[in-house]
C-alpha positions in Angstrom: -13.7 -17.7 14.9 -10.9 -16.8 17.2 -7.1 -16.1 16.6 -6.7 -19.5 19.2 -8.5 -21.3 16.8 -5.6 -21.8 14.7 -3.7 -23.3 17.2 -1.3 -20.1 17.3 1.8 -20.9 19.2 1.2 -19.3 23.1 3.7 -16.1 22.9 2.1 -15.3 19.4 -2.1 -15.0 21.2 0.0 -13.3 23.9 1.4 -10.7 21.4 -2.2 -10.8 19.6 -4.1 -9.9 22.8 -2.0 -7.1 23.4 -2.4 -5.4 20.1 -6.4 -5.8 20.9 -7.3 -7.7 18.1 -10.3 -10.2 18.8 -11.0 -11.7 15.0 -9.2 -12.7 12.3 -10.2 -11.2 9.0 -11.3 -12.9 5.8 -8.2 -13.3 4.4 -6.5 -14.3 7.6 -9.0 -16.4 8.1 -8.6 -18.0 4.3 -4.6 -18.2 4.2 -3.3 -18.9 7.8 -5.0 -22.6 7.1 -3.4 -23.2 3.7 -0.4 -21.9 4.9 -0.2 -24.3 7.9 -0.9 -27.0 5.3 2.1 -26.4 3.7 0.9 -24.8 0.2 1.6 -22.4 -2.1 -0.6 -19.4 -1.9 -2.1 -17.2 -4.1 -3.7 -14.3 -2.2 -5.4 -11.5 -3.0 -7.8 -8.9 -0.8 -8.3 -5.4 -0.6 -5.3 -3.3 1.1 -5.8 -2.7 4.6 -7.7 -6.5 5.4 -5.0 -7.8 7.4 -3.0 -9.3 4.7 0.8 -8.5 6.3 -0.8 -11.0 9.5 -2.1 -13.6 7.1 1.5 -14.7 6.2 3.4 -13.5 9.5 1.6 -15.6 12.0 1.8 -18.5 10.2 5.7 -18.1 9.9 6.2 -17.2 13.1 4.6 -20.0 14.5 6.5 -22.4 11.9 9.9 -21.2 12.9 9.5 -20.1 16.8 11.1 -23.2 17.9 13.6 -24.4 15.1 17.1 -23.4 15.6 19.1 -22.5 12.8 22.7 -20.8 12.1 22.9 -17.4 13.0 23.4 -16.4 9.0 20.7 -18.5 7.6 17.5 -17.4 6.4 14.5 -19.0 7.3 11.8 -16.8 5.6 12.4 -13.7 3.3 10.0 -11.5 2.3 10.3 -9.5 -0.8 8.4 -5.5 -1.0 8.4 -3.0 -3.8 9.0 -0.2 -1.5 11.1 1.1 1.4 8.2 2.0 3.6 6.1 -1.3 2.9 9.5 -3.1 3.7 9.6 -1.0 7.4 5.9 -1.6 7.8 6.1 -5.4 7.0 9.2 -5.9 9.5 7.3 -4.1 12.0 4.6 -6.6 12.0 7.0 -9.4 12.4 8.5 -8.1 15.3 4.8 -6.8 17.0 3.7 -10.3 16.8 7.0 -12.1 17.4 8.2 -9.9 20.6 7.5 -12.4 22.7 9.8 -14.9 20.8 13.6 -15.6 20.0 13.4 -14.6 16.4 15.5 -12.2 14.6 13.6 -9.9 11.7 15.9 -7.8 9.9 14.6 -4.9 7.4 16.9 -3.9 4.3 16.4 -1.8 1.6 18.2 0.8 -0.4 18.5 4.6 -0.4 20.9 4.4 3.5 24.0 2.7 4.2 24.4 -0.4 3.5 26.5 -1.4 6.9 23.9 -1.0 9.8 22.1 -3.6 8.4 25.1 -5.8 7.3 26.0 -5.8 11.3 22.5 -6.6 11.5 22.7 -9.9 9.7 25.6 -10.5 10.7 23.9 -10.5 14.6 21.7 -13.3 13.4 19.0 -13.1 10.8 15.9 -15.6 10.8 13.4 -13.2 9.1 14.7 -10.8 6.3 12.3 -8.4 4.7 13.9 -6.5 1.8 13.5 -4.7 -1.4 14.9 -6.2 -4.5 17.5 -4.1 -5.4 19.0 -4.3 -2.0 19.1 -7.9 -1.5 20.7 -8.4 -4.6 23.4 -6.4 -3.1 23.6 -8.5 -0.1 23.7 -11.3 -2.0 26.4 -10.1 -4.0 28.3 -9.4 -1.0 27.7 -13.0 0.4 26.0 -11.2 3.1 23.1 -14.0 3.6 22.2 -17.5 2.5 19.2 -18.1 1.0 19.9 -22.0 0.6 18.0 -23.0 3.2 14.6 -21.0 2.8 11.5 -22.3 4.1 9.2 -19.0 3.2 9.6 -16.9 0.1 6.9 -14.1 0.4 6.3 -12.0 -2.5 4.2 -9.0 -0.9 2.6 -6.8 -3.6 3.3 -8.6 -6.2 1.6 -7.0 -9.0 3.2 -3.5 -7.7 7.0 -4.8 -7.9 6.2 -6.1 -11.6 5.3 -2.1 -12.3 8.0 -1.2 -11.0 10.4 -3.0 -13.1 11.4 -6.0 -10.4 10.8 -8.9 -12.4 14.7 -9.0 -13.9 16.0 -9.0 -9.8 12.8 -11.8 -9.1 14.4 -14.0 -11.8 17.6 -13.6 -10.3 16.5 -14.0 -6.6 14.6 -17.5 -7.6 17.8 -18.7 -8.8 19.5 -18.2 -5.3 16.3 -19.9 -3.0 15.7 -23.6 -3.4 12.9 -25.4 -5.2 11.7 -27.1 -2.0 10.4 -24.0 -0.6 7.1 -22.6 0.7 5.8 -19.6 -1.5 3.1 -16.5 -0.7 2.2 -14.5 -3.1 0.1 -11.5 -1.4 -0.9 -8.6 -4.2 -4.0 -6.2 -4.0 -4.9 -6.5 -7.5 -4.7 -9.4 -9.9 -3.5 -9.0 -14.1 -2.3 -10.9 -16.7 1.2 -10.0 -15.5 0.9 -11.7 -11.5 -0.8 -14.1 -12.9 2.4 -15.0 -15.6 4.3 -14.5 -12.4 2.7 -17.1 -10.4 3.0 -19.9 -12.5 7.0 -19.2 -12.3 6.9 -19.0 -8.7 4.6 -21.4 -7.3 3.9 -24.7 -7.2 -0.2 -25.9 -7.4 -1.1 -22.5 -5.3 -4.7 -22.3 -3.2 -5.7 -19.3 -4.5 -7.9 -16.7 -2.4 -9.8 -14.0 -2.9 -11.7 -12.8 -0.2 -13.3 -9.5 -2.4 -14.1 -9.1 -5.8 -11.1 -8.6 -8.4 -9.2 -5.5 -8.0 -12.5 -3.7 -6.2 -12.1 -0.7 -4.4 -12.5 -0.6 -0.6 -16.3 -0.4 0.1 -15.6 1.6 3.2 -14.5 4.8 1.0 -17.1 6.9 -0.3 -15.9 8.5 -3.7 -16.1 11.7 -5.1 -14.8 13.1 -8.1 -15.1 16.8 -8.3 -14.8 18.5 -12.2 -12.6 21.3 -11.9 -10.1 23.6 -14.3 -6.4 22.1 -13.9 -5.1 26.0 -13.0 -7.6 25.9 -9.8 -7.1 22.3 -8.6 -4.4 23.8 -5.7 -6.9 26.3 -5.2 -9.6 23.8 -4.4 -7.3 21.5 -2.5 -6.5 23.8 0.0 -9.9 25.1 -0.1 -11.7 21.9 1.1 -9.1 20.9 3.6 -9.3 24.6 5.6 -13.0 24.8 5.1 -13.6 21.5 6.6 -10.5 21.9 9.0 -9.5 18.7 8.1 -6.2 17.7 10.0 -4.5 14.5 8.5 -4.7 14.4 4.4 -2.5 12.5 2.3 -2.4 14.2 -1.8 -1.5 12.2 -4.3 0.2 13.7 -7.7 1.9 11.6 -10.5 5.1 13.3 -10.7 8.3 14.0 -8.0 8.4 18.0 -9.1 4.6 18.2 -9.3 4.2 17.0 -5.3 7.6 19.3 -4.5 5.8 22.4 -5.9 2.2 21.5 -4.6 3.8 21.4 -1.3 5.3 24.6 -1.7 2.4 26.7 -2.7 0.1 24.6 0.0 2.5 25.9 2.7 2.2 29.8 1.1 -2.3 28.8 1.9 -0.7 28.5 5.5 -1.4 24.7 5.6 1.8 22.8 6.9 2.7 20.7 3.7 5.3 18.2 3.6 6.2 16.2 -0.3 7.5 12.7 -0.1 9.0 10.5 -3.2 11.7 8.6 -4.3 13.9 11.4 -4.7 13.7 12.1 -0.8 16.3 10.6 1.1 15.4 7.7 3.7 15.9 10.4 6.6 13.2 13.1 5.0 10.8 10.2 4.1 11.0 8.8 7.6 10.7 12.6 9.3 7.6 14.0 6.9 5.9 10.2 7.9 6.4 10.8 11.3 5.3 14.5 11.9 2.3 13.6 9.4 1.4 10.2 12.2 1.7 12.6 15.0 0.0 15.3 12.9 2.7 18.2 13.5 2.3 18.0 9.3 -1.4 18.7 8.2 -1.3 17.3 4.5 1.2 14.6 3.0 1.9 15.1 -0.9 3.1 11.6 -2.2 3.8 10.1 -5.3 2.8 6.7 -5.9 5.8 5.5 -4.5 3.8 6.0 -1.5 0.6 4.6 -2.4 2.1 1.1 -0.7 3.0 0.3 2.6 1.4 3.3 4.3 -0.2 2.6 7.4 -1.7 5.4 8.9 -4.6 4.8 11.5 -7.3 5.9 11.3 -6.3 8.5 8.0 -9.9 9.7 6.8 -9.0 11.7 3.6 -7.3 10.9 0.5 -6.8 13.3 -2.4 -6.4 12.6 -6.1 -4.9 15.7 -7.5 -4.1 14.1 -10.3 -5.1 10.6 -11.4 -2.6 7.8 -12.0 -1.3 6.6 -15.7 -2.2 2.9 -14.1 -5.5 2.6 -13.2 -4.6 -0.3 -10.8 -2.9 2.7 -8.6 -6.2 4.0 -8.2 -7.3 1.5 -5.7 -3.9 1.1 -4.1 -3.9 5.4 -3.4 -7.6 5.5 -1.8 -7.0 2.1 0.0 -4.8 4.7 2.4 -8.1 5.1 4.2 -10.8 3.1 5.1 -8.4 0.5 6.4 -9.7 -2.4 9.2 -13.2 -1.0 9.4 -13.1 2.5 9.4 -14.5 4.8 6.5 -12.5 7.2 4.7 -13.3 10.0 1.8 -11.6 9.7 -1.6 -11.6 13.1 -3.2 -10.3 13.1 -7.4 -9.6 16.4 -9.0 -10.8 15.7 -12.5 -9.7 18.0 -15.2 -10.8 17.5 -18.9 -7.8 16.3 -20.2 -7.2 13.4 -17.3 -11.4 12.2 -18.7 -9.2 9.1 -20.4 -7.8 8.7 -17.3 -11.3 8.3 -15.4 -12.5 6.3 -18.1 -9.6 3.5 -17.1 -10.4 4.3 -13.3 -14.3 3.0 -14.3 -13.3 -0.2 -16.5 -11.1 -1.7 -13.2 -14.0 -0.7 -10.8 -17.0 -2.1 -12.8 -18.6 0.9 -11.9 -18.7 4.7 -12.3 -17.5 7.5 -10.1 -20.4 10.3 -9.8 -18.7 13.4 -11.6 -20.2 16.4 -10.0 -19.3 20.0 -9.2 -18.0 22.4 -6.1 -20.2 25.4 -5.9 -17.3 28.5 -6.8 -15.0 26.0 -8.2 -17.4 24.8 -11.5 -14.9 24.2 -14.6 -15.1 26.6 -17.2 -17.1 25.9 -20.5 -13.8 25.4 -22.6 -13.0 23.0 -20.3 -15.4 21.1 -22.4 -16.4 18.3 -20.1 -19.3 17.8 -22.3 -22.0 20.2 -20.5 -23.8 22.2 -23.1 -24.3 24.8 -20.7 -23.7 25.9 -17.2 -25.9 27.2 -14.5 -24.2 29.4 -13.1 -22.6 29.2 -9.6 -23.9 26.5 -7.6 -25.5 24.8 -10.1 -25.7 21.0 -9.8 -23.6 19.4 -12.7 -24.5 17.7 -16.3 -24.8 14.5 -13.6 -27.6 16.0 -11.6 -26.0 15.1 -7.9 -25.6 17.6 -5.9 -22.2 18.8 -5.0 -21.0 17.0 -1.4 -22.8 13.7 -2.2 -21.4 10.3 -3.8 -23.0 6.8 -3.9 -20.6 4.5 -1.8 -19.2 1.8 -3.6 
């Protein structure tokens, strides 16, 4: 199958061809259909599968040759995060550069009036977090009356993060008669509640199994004592001289002070949360792209709406309270083909945590070792006794080796 074969509109192949893509993917493949049909969707696939073209082509295509007033809204697409709201509004204007359409990004965090004379230039495309477009529709800013597309883009990650008060709200300023997409990486109890207030008889795709892990990122989970776990970090990314790493912690003070002491191991470390203003978060993204900064700590603020090609190394240095952010964090790498390395830095008390990483994956993560880094016996992982140093661990799998799920 070919991107033609959806009887794309010309200037959207053209912008296609140029970006080198030759195939849809599954879930393109899946949606841009129902979406041409004129349903409701219901789409889920594993991050980095294409999903941001699976609803942008189709919508581009739809409205490349209507002509509306310059302040009405044609499609809005709603993101949990800042840098999934630039990434999505990037894709809209990659594949619509060739066409008259306006995409505008807004989101909170900067002034509010660049992208008020932005609207206010014409707006046919507006990607936005919640809280921000509530503010612009406070301000009468936009008019959402006329909406053909409402796009919900990780769904089940705006629900976390407390959205679903500004959701409400936002449904009651769109009309009934619109089109709806909701795109989410994992599926729960809580989209799925969601979905039956948003959409109307959706198709529902799912091009993977529930919630699974990329199967292009091998997985290793490395036992280690919590005071050593910067120790090994820096460790395995100067002994391997790996040069792009993204580092995940679960706190804003915890990535600050990892950062800190990584810089001290001479490793150009950069921290990046929601306390960070827009300016810091777009300058440590962009020196870590053109790798003038070796090793990205993020919260999961971050775990979204990165896009890094080609980024071959994640690191849990400590695992997430919701296992579902487990996926979303080491779905960073292995994106559109390639394969990636998923590194967790297991210490005895975060075991609970693992055990709620295993139940979403339907699997288990092979707990092993790093000769010179073994936990200590009160560490009590459960061994009964250690080898000494380089011994294999109570798993029996060597240190450097995990199955690949």
């Amino acid at each position: 199958m070919s991107f033609s074969s959806f009887g794309l509109h010309p200037s959207l192949l053209q912008a296609i061809e140029e970006k080198g893509y030759n195939q849809p993917t599954p879930v393109q493949q899946e949606a841009i259909p129902a979406i041409f049909k004129q349903q409701d969707l219901m789409a889920g696939a594993q991050t980095g599968t294409g999903k941001t073209a699976a609803f942008a082509l189709p919508i581009l295509h739809t409205l490349a040759d209507q002509q509306t007033p310059a302040n009405i809204v044609s499609a809005l697409v709603l993101t949990p995060t800042r840098e999934l709201a630039q990434q999505v509004a990037q894709s809209f204007q990659g594949y619509g550069k060739h066409l008259s359409l306006r995409t505008v990004v807004a989101y909170g965090g900067v002034s509010v009036n660049p992208q008020l004379d932005a609207i206010a230039q014409g707006v046919d495309i507006l990607v936005a977090t919640p809280g921000r477009l509530m503010d612009l529709l406070s301000r009468g800013a936009i008019d959402l009356s006329q909406l053909a597309f409402f796009v919900l883009d990780e769904a089940d990650r705006m629900l976390d993060m407390g959205f679903i008060d500004d959701i409400k709200r936002i449904l009651r300023a769109v009309p009934k008669n619109r089109q709806t997409l909701l795109f989410s990486a994992t599926f729960d109890d809580a989209v799925f509640k969601l979905s039956q207030q948003l959409l109307n008889n959706p198709q529902l795709i799912e091009v993977d199994q529930r919630n699974a892990a990329a199967t292009q990122v091998e997985q290793i989970a490395y036992e280690v004592d919590k005071h050593r776990k910067r120790e090994i970090t820096s460790y395995l990314i100067g002994s391997k001289n790996w040069q792009q790493v993204l580092v995940f912690t679960r706190t804003k003070k915890g990535a600050d002070d990892l950062a800190k002491e990584m810089c001290k191991d001479g490793l150009k470390t950069v921290a990046i949360h929601g306390d960070k203003s827009q300016g810091a978060r777009e300058r440590a993204l962009e020196g870590f792209k053109e790798g003038s900064i070796r090793v990205l700590v993020a919260t999961d603020v971050a775990s979204r709406g990165l896009d890094i090609q080609q980024l071959k190394y994640v690191i849990n240095y400590e695992l997430p309270h919701n296992a579902e952010d487990y996926i979303h964090r080491i779905g960073r790498t292995g994106r559109a083909g390639e394969t990636g390395v998923a590194i967790t830095l297991l210490s005895a008390d975060e075991k609970w945590l693992l055990d709620e990483v295993h139940k979403i994956l339907d699997g288990h993560l092979m707990q092993q070792w790093l000769p010179g880094y073994e936990p200590s016996l009160e560490q009590n992982f459960g061994q009964t006794k250690k080898k000494g140093r380089g011994g294999n661990s109570r798993h029996s799998k060597p240190a450097g080796r995990s199955r690949r799920r």
